[in-house]
C-alpha positions as CSV (number, residue, x, y, z in Angstrom):
1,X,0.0,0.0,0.0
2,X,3.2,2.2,1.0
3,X,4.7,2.1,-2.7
4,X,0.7,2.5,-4.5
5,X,0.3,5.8,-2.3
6,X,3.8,6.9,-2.8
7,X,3.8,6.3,-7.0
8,X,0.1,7.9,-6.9
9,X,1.9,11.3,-4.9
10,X,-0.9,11.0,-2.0
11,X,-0.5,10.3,1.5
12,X,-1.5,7.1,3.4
13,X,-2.4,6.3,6.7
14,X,-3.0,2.7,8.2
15,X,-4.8,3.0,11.6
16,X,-4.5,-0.7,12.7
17,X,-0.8,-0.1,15.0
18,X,-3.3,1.1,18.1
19,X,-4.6,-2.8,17.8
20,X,-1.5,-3.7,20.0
21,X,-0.9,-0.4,22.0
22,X,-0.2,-1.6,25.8
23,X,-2.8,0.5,26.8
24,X,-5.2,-1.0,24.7
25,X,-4.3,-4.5,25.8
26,X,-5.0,-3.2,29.5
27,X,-8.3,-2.1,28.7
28,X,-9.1,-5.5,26.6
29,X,-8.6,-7.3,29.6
30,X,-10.2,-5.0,32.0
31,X,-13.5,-5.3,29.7
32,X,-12.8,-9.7,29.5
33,X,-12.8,-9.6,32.8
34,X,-16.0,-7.5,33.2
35,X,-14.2,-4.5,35.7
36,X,-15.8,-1.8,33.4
37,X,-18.7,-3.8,32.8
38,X,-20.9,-4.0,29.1
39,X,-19.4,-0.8,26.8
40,X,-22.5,0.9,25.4
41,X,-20.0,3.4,23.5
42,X,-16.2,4.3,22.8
43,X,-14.7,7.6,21.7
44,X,-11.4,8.2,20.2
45,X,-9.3,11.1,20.2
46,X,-6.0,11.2,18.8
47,X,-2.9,13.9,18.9
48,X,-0.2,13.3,16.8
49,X,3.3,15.1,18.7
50,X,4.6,18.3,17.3
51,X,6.7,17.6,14.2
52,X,5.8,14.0,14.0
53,X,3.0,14.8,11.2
54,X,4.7,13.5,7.8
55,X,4.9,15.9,4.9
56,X,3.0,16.1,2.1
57,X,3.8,15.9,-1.7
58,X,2.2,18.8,-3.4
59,X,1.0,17.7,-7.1
């Protein structure tokens, strides 16, 4: 997908590396083990840190 985006001159973005984020795990379990009990809904909010946004080809 990296070289299609990169020959096409667009940026790409795969959202799946929060799937094994420590944190994440934590909460997993704390939801399999029924601490939080039943999730009704989830929000995400995401910050990326200064000067760790990628540039951007401009066409």
């Amino acid at each position: 997908m990296a070289a299609l985006a990169s020959a096409k001159g667009v940026l790409a973005v795969v959202g799946t590396q929060a799937r094994v984020a420590p944190e994440l795990e934590h909460l997993r379990q704390l939801i399999a083990d029924g601490f939080v009990g039943e999730v009704l809904s989830t929000t995400l909010v995401a910050r990326a840190a200064a000067g760790a946004a990628p540039s951007r080809k401009r066409r």
